[in-house]
Every structure is written in structure tokens, then in C-alpha cells.
C-alpha positions in Angstrom: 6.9 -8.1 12.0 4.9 -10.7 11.2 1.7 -11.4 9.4 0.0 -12.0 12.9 1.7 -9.2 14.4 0.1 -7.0 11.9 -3.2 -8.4 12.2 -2.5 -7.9 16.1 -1.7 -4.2 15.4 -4.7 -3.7 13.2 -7.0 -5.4 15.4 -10.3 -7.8 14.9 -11.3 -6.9 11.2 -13.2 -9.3 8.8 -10.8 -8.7 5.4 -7.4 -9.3 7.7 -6.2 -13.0 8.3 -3.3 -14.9 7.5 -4.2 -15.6 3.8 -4.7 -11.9 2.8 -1.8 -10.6 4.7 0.9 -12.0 2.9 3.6 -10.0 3.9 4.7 -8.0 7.4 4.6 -4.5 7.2 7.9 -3.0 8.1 8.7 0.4 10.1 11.5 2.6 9.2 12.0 6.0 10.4 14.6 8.1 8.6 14.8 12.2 8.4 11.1 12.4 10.3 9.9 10.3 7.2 8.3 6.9 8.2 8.3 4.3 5.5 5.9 1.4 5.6 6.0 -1.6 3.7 2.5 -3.6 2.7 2.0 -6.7 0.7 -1.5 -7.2 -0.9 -2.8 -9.6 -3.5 -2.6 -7.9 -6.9 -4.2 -9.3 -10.4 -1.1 -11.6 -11.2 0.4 -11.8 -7.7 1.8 -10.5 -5.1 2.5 -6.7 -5.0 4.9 -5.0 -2.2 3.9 -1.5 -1.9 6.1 1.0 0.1 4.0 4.2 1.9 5.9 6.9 3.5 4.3 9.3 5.8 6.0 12.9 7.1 6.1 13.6 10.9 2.1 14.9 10.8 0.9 11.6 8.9 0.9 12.7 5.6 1.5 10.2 2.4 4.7 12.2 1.0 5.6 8.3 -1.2 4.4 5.1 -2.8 6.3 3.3 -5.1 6.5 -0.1 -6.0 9.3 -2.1 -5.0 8.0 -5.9 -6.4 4.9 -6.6 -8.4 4.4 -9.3 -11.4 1.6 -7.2 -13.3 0.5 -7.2 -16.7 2.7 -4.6 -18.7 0.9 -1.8 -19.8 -2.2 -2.6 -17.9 -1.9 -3.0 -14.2 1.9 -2.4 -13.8 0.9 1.0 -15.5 -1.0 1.9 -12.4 2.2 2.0 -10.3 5.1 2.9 -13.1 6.6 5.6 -12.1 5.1 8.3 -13.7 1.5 7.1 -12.5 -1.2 9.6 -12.3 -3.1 7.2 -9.8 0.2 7.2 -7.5 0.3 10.8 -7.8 -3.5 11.3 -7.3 -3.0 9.0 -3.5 0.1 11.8 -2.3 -1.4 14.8 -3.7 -4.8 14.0 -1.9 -3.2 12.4 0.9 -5.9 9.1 0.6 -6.3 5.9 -0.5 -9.4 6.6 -1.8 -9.3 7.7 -5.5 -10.6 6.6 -8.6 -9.4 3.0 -9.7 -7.9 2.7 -13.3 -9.9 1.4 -15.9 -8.8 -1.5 -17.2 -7.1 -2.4 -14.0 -9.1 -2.6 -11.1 -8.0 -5.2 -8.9 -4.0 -3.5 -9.3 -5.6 -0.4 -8.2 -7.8 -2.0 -5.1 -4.6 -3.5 -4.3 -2.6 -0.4 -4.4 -5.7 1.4 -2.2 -5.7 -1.6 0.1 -2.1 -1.3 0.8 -2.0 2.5 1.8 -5.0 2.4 3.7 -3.3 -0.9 5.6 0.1 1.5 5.7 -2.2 4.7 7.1 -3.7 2.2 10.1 -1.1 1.4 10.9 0.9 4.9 11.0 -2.1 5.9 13.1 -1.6 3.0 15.6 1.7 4.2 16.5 
């Protein structure tokens, strides 16, 4: 997909355009797990984000696959150990408590699974 395709999937919202989707969100459907990927605009760059949802919707993954965040402060947010990944899966949202210190990693992170959950709904 492209950036317009997923601004056509996610229809007429004010925060979606070209500029702030900079990457197409990609479907893959393996063992009744479907994996989406999201590209959002982190603190230092770019940050592709990979959401995968079960068969009934649920977030069962996020990781991390590219992100140039600072070490130890936003690229802590998504190492893999992260109790703001874990906090997302567990409560099966994007909306949880940013991390101190790194807020616009986090917003990023949120934006990018609540992108992935629209569209996982649309489908």
C-alpha cells in the first residue's frame, strides 16, 4: 500500500495526509495472526512499528523493527523488555501512560497501534 491508499482506507481525518503518513502499512496474515506495519514520526526520526492482532482483533505483538531514538531514553520505550510495549498487549489499547522522559517516542508508539487497530477494524 501506499501512503494514499492508507489515508483512503482510514478515511477523511484531520492528523492523516501525506506528510504524517510516511510509510504504507502492510497486511500479512500468517497462523490467524495479522501483522501490521505503521510508520509514524518519532523524536529523532522515523519509527516502523509492527502490530499484530489474533483472529478476534486482539493486540497479541509490537515490536520495533527500525527506529533512530535516543539510547536509553526513547529507544527504551520500545527495547524489548519494555513495560510500555507490554502495558499496550496486556490491555489490548493504545491508550496507556506515556514514558516520562519520552513522550513524543511513546505518542508515536500510541499513534502507530491505534493507526494498526483502524485499520484491522476496516477489514
Amino acid at each position: 500500500f501506499t501512503a494514499q491508499t492508507v489515508i483512503d482506507i482510514l478515511g477523511d481525518r484531520n492528523d492523516l495526509d501525506i506528510d504524517n503518513v510516511t510509510e504504507a502499512m502492510d497486511r500479512l496474515v500468517a497462523d490467524g495472526v495479522t501483522k501490521v506495519e505503521v510508520a509514524t514520526q518519532g523524536f529523532a526520526g522515523e519509527i516502523e512499528t509492527h502490530v499484530s492482532f489474533d483472529a478476534e482483533g486482539k493486540i497479541v505483538a509490537v515490536s520495533v523493527r527500525d527506529a533512530q531514538e535516543t539510547e536509553g531514553i526513547g529507544a527504551a520505550v520500545y527495547a524489548e523488555d519494555s513495560a510500555f510495549l507490554k502495558a499496550i498487549v496486556d490491555g489490548n489499547t493504545a491508550e496507556v501512560d506515556a514514558v516520562a522522559g519520552a513522550t513524543v517516542t511513546s505518542e508515536a508508539l500510541k499513534k502507530a497501534v491505534g493507526m494498526a487497530r483502524e485499520y484491522v477494524n476496516a477489514l
